[in-house]
C-alpha positions in Angstrom: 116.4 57.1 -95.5 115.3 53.6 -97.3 115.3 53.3 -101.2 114.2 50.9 -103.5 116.6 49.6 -106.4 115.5 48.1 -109.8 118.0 46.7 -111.9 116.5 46.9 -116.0 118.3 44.7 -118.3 117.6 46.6 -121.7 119.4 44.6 -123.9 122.6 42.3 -123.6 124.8 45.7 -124.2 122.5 48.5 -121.8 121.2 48.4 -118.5 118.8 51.1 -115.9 119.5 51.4 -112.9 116.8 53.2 -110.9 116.6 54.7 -106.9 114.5 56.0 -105.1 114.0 57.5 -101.6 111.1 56.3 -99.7 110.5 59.0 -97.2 109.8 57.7 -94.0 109.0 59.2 -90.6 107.6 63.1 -90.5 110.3 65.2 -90.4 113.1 63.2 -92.3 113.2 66.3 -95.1 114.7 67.9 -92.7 117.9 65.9 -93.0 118.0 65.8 -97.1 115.0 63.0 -97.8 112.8 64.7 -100.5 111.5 61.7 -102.5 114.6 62.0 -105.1 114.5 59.4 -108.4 117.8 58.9 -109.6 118.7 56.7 -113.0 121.7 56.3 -114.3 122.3 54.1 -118.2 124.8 51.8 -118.0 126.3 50.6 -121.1 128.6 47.5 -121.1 131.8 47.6 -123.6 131.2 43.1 -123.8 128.1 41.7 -123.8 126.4 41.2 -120.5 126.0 37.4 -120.7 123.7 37.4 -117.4 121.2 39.5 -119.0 117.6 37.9 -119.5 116.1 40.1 -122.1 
């Protein structure tokens, strides 16, 4: 399985995180790859100083 990763600065207090499968060869459903999109909302208790909004 490969995924992809993208990292989304919201604000300076919420971020996205996105993944995603990237099905590859024929046959690799057979072993749990189904083209799955997971995102998860991350929000930070300080200020995320490294944020470029």
């Amino acid at each position: 399985m490969d995924c992809e990763i993208d990292l989304i600065p919201v604000s300076r207090s919420e971020m996205w995180v996105i993944v995603a499968e990237s099905m590859q060869p024929v046959g690799c459903e057979r072993y749990g790859s189904d083209d799955t999109i997971w995102a998860a909302r991350i929000l930070w208790n300080k200020p995320n100083r490294l944020a470029v909004v």
